[in-house]
VOGUMAR-320220 format. One record per residue (C-alpha): residue number from 1; z, y, x. Coordinates in steps of 0.25 Angstrom, whole numbers, plus 5000, padded with zeros to 4 digits. Layout:
VOGUMAR-320220
@nr: NUM; Z: Z; Y: Y; X: X
...
//
This chain:
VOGUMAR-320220
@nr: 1; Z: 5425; Y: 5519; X: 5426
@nr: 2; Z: 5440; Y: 5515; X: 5426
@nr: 3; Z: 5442; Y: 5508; X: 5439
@nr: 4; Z: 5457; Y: 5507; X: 5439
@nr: 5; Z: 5462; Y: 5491; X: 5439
@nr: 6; Z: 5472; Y: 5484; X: 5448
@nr: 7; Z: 5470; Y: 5468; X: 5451
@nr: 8; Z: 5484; Y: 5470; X: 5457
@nr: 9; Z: 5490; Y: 5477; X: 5445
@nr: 10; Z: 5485; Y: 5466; X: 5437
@nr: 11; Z: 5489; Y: 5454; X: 5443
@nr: 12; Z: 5503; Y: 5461; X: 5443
@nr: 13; Z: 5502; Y: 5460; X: 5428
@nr: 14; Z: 5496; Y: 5474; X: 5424
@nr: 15; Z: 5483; Y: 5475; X: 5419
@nr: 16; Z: 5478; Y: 5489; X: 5419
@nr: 17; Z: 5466; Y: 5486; X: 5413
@nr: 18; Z: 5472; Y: 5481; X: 5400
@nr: 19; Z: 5478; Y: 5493; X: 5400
@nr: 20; Z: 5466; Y: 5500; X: 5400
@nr: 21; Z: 5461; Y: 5492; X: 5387
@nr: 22; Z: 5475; Y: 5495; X: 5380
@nr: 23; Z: 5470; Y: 5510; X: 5380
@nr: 24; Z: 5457; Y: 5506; X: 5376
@nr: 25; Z: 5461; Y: 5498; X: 5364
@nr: 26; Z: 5471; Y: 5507; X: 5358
@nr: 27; Z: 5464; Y: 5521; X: 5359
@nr: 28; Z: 5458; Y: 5519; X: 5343
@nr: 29; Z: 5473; Y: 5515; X: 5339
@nr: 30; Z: 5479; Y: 5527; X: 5347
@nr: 31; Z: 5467; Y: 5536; X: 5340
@nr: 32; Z: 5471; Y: 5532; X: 5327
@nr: 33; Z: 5484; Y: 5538; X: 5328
@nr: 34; Z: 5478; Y: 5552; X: 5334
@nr: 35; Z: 5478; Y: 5566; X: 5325
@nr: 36; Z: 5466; Y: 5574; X: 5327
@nr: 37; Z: 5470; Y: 5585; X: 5336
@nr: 38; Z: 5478; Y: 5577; X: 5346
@nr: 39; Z: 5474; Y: 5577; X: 5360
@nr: 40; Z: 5474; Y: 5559; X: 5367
@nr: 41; Z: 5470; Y: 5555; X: 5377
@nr: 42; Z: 5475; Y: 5539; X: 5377
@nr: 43; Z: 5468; Y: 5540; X: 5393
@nr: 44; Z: 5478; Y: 5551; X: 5397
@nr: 45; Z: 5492; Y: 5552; X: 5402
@nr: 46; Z: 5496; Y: 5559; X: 5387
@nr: 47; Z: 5494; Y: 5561; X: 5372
@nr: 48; Z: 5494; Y: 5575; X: 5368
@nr: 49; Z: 5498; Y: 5581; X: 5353
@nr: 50; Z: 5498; Y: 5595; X: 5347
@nr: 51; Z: 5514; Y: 5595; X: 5343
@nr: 52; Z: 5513; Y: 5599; X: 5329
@nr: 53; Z: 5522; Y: 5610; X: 5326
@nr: 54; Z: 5516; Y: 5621; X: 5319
@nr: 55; Z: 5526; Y: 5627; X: 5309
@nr: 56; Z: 5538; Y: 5623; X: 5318
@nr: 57; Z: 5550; Y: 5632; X: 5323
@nr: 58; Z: 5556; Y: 5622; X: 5333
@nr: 59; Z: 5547; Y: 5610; X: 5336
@nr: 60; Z: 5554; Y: 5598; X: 5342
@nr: 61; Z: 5548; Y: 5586; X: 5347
@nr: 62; Z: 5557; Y: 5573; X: 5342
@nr: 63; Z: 5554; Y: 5560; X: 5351
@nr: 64; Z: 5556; Y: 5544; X: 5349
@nr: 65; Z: 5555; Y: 5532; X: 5355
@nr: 66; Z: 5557; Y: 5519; X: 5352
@nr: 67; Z: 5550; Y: 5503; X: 5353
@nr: 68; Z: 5550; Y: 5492; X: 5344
@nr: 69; Z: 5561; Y: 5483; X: 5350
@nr: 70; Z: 5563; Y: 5467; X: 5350
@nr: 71; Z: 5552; Y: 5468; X: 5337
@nr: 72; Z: 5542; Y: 5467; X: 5348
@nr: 73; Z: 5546; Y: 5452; X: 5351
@nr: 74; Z: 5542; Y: 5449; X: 5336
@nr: 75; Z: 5528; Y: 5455; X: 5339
@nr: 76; Z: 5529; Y: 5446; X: 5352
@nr: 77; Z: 5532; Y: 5434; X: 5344
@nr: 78; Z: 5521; Y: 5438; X: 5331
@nr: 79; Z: 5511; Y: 5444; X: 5344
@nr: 80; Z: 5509; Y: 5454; X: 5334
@nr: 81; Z: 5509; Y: 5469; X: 5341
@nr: 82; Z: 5503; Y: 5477; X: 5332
@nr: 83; Z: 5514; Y: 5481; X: 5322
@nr: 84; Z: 5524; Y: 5485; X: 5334
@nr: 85; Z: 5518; Y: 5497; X: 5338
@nr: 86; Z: 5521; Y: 5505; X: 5322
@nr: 87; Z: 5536; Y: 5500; X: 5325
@nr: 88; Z: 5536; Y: 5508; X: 5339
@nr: 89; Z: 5531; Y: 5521; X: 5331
@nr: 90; Z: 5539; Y: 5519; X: 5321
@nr: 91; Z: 5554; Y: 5518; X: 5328
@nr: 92; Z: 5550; Y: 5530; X: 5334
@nr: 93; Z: 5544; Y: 5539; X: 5323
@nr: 94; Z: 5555; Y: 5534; X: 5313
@nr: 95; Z: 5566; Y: 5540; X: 5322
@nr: 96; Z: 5558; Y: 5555; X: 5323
@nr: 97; Z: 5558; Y: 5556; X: 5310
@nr: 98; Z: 5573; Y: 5553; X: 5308
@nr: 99; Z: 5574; Y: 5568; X: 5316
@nr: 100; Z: 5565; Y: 5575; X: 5306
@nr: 101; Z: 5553; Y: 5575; X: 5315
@nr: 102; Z: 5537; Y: 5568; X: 5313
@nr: 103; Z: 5533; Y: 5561; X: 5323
@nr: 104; Z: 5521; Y: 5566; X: 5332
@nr: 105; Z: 5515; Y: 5555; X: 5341
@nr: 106; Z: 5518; Y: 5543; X: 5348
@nr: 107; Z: 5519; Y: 5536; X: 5361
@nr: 108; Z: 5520; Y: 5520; X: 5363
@nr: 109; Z: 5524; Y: 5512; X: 5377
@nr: 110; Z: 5520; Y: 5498; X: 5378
@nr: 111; Z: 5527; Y: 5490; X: 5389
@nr: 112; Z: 5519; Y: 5475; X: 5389
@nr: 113; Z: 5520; Y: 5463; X: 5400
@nr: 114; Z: 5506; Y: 5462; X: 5399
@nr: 115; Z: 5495; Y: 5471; X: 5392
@nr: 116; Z: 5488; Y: 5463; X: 5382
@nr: 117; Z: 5478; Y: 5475; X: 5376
@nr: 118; Z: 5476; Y: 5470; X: 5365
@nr: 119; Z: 5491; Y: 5469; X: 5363
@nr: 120; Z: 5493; Y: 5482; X: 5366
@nr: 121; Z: 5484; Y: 5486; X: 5356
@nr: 122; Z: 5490; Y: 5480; X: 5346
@nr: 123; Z: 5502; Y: 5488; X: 5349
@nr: 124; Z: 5498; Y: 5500; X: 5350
@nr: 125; Z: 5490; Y: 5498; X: 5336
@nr: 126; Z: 5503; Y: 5496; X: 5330
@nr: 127; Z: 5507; Y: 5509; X: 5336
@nr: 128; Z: 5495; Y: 5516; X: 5332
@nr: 129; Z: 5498; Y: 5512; X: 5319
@nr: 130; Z: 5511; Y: 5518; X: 5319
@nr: 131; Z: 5508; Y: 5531; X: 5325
@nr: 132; Z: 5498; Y: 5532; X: 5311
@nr: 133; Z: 5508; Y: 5528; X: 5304
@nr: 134; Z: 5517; Y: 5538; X: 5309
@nr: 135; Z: 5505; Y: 5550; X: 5309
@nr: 136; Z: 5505; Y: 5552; X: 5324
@nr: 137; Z: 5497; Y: 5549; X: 5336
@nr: 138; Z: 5500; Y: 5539; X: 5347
@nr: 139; Z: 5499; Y: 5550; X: 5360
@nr: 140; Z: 5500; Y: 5538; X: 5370
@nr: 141; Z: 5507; Y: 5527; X: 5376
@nr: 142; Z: 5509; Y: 5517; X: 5388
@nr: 143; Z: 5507; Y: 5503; X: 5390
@nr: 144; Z: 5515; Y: 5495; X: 5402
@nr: 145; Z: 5511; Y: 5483; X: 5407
@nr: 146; Z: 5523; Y: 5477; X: 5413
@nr: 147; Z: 5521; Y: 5463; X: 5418
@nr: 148; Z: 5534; Y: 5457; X: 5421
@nr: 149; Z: 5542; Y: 5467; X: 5413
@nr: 150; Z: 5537; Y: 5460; X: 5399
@nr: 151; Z: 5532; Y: 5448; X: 5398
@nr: 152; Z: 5517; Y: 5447; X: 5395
@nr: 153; Z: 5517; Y: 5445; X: 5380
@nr: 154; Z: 5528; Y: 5455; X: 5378
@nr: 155; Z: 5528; Y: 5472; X: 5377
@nr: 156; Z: 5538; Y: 5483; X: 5374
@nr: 157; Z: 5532; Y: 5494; X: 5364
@nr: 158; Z: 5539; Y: 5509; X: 5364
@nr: 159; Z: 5537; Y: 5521; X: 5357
@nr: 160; Z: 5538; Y: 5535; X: 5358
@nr: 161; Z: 5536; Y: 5549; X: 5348
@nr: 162; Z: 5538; Y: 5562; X: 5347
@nr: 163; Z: 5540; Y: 5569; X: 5334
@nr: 164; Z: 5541; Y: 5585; X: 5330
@nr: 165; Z: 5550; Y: 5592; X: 5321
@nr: 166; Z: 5554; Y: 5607; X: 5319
@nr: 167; Z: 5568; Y: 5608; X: 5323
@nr: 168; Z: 5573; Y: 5614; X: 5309
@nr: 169; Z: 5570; Y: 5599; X: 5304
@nr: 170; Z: 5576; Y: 5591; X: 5311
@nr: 171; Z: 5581; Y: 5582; X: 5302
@nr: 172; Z: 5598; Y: 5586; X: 5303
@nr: 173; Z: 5608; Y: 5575; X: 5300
@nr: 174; Z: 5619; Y: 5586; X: 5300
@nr: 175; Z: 5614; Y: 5591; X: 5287
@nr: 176; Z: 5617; Y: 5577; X: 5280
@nr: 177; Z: 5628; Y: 5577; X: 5271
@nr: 178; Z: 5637; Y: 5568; X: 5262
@nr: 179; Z: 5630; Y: 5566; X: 5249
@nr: 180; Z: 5614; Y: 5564; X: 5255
@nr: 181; Z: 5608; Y: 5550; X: 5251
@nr: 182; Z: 5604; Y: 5542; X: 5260
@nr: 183; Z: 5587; Y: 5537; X: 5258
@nr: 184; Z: 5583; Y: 5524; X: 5266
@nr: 185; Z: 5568; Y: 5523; X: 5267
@nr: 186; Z: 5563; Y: 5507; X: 5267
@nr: 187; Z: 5559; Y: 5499; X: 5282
@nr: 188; Z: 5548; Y: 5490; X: 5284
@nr: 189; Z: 5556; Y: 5481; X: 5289
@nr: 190; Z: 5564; Y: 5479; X: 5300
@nr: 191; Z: 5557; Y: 5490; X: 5309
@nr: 192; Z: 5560; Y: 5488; X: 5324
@nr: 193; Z: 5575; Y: 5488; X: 5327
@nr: 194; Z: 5583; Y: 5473; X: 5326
@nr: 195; Z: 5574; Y: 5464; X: 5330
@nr: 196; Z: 5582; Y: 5460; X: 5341
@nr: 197; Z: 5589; Y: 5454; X: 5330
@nr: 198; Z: 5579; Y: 5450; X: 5322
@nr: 199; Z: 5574; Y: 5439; X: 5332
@nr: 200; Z: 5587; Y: 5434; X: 5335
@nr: 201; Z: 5588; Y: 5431; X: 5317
@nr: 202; Z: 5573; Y: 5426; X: 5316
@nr: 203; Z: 5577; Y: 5418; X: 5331
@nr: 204; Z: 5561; Y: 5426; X: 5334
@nr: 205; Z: 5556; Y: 5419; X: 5346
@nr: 206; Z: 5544; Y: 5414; X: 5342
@nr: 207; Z: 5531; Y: 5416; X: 5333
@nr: 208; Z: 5536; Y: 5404; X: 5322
@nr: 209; Z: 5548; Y: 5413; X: 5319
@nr: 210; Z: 5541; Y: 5426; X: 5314
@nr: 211; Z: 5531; Y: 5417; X: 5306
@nr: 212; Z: 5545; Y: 5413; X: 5297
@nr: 213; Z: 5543; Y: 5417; X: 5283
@nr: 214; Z: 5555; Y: 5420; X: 5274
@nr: 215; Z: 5555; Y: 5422; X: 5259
@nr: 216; Z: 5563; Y: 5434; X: 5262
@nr: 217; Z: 5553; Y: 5440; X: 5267
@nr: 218; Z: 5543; Y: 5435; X: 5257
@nr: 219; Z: 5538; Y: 5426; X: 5266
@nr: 220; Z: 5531; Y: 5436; X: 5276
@nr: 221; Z: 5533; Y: 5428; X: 5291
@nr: 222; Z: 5547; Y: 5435; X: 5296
@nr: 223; Z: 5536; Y: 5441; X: 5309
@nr: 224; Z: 5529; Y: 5449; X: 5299
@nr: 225; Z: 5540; Y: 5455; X: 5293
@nr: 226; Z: 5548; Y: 5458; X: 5307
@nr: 227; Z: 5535; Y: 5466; X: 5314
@nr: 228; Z: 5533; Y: 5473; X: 5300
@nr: 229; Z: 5533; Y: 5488; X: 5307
@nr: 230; Z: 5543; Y: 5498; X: 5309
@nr: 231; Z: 5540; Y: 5508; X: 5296
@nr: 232; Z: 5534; Y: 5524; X: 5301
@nr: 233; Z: 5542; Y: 5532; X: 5292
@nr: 234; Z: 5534; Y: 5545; X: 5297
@nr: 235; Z: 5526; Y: 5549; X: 5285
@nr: 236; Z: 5538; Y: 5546; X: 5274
@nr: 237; Z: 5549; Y: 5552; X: 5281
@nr: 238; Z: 5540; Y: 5563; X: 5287
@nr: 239; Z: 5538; Y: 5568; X: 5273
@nr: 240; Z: 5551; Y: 5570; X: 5270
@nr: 241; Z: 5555; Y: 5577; X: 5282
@nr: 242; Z: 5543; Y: 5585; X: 5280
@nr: 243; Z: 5549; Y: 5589; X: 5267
@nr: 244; Z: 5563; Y: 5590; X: 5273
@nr: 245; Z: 5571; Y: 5579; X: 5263
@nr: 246; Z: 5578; Y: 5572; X: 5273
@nr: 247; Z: 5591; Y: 5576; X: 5280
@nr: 248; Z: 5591; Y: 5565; X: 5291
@nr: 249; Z: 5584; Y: 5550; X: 5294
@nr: 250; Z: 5587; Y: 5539; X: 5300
@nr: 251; Z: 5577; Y: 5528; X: 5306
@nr: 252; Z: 5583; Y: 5514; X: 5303
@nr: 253; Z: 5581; Y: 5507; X: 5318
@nr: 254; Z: 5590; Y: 5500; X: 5326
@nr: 255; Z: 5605; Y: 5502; X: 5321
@nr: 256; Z: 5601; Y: 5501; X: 5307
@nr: 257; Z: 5609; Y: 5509; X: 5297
@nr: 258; Z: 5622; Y: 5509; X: 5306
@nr: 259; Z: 5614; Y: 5517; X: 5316
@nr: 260; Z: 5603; Y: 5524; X: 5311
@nr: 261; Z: 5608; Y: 5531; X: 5297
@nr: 262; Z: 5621; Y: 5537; X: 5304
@nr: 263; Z: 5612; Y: 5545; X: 5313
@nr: 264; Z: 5606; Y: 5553; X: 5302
@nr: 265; Z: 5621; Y: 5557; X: 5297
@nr: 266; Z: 5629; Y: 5567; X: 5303
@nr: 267; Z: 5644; Y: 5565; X: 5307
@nr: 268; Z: 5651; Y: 5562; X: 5295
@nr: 269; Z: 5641; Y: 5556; X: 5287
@nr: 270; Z: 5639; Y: 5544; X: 5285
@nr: 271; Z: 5629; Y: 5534; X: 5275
@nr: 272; Z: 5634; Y: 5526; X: 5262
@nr: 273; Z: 5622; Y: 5516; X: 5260
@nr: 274; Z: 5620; Y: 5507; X: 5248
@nr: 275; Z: 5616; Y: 5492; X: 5251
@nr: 276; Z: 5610; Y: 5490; X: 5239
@nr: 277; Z: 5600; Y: 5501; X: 5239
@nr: 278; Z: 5595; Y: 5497; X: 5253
@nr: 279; Z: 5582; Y: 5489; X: 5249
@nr: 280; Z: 5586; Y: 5479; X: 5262
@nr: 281; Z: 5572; Y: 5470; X: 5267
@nr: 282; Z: 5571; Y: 5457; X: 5265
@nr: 283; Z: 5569; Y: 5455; X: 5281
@nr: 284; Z: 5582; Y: 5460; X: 5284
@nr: 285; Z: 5589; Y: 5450; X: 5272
@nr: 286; Z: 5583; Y: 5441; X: 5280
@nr: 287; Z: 5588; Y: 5445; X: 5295
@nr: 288; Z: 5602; Y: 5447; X: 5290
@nr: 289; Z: 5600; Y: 5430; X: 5283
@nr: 290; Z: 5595; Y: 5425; X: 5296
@nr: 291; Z: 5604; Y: 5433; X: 5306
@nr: 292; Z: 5615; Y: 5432; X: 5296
@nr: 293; Z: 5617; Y: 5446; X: 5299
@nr: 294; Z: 5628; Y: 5456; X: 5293
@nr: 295; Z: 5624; Y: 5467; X: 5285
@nr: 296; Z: 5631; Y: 5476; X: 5294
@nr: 297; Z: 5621; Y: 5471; X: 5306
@nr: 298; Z: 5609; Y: 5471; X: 5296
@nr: 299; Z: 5610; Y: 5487; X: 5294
@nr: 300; Z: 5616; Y: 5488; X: 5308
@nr: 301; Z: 5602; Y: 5483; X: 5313
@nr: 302; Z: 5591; Y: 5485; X: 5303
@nr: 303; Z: 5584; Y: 5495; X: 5295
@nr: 304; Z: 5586; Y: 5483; X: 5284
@nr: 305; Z: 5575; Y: 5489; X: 5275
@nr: 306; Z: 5578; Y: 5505; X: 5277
@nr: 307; Z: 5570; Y: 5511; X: 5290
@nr: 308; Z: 5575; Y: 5527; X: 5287
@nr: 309; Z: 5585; Y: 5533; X: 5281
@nr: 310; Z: 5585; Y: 5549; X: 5276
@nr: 311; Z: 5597; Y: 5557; X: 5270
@nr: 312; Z: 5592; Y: 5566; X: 5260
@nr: 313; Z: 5599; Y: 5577; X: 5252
@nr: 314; Z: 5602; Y: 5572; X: 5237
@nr: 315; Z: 5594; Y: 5581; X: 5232
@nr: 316; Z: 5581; Y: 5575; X: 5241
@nr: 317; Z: 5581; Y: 5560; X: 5237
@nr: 318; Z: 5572; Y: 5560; X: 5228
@nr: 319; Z: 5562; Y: 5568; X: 5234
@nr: 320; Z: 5563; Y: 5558; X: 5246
@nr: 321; Z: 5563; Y: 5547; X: 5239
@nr: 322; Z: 5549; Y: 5550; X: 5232
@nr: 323; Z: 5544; Y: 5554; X: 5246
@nr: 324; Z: 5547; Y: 5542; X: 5253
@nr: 325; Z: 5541; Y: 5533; X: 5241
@nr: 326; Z: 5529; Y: 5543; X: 5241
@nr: 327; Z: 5528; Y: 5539; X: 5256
@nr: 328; Z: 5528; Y: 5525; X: 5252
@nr: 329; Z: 5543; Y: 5523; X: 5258
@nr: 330; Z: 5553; Y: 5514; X: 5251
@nr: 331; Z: 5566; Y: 5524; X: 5251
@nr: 332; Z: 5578; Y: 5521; X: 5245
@nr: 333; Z: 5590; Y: 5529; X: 5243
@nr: 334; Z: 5601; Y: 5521; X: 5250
@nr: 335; Z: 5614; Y: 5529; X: 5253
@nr: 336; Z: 5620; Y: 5541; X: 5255
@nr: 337; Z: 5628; Y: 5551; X: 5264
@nr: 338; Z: 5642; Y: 5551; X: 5263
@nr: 339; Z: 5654; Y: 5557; X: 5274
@nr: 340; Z: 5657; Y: 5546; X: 5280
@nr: 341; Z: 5663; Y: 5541; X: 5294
@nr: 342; Z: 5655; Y: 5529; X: 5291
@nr: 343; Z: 5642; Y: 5532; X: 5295
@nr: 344; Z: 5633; Y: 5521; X: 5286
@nr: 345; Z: 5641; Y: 5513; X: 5273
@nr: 346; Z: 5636; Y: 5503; X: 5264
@nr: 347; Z: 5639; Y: 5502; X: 5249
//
């Protein structure tokens, strides 16, 4: 029998025995995620994985981390906690893949004002439900309880994964040239990266706001659209490097296309983009409306309907282009290389 409770600790804001409950409630989520020959124990100090490496000359281990940002004050708003979890894998296993490595297992942190298990639960779902997504186990985590540090109703939510890749295919931006097309592979919506500016357009400070529906957005409430998750690009863009058809990636996050595209080119290369070919979401129509937002700032900021880009070699398009659809992806060829001082150009 556990005897391991502090009347003290709890009138100081921390409730160990609802942490205790969180453990209990999310071991059938965390064992959802679980292949068959890994080795939990979700009571220990560790999870532990076989590194799958067979066949590889020079494994290497590839690590993210990431959290989900200022969209978590819209899941406050909505108390709807069950959608930011996929985000939090995703941001992470989204920018291994951009280094030609699969994702292997994850790690969460959760930093609360006050542990509400059930809450908790909810989030850690929405993680489980990322890591399957993704095909890889959730090994552990944390949860802090942090009375005074966050206000009661209110939590952080972090992330962190390990991917594995032989060192011959690593994905090599050096071997990008003038003349490779440029394929942008469709978001979900607007991910997890400018919300900041988000609330400030919609003014989201309270519940009424999200509830707003907008014919632009065929009349869904403007909250469902927002906390639409982050999209796992693992089993898609996983084929492809299986298959080796893709020079470099880039995961669309924060810094939009000014920011992200340039760091899968090599000096002296830069991107020609068509704006007609860019199938842009109706959501982001509608922030640049509202904020009256430049389109400079739009593509500065947002993913604004493309969450990865891959250069491919001419003579691969088509192939990638039929993977992707066969992998249930909307990918659409929306530029090309070009030697350029100007590291992204629109036409």
């Amino acid at each position: 029998m556990r005897d391991s409770q502090s009347l003290s600790y709890k009138d100081a804001g921390v409730d160990i025995e609802a942490g205790y409950e969180v453990v209990s409630r999310i071991q059938k989520h965390i064992k959802t995620t679980m292949p068959e020959n890994a080795q939990f124990d979700g009571a220990g100090f560790g999870g532990m994985l076989p590194l799958p490496v067979a066949g590889m000359e020079e494994p290497c281990i590839i690590s993210a981390t990431d959290g989900v940002g200022t969209k978590l004050k819209l899941a406050f708003l909505a108390d709807r906690h069950d959608t930011v979890g996929i985000d939090c894998v995703a941001m992470c296993v989204n920018d291994v893949l951009c280094v030609g490595a699969m994702p292997i297992n994850f790690l969460d942190y959760i930093a609360c004002g006050k542990n509400f298990p059930e809450k908790i639960e909810a989030i850690v779902k929405g993680v489980t439900d990322g890591c399957r997504q993704a095909g890889i186990p959730l090994v552990g985590g944390e949860t802090a309880e942090m009375p005074g540090f966050y206000p009661e109703d209110e939590y952080d939510l972090a992330g962190f994964c390990n991917g594995i890749v032989d060192r011959k295919d690593v994905l090599d931006k050096t071997s990008v040239a003038a003349g490779d097309v440029l394929i942008g592979i469709a978001s979900s919506g607007v991910h997890s990266n400018g919300f900041s500016l988000v609330r400030k357009v919609f003014d989201l400070t309270d519940r009424e706001v999200l509830s707003r529906r907008y014919a632009e957005l065929n009349d869904l409430p403007l909250g469902e659209v927002l906390l639409t998750p982050t999209k796992i690009y693992v089993p898609s863009v996983g084929k492809l490097l299986k298959e080796k058809l893709v020079k470099s990636l880039a995961h669309i996050t924060g810094g939009g296309f000014y920011e992200n595209i340039p760091r899968s080119l090599p000096a002296g290369c830069g991107v020609v983009i068509e704006r007609n070919q860019l199938p842009v979401l109706p959501i982001f129509e509608l922030i640049a409306k509202v904020g009256k937002i430049s389109q400079h700032d739009m593509f500065n900021t947002f993913n604004m309907g493309i969450g990865m880009t891959a250069v491919v070699a001419t003579e691969n398009v088509q192939k990638v282009l039929t993977s992707l659809h066969e992998s249930g992806e909307a990918a659409f060829v929306i530029g090309h290389v070009v030697e350029s001082d100007k590291l992204v150009e629109f036409i």
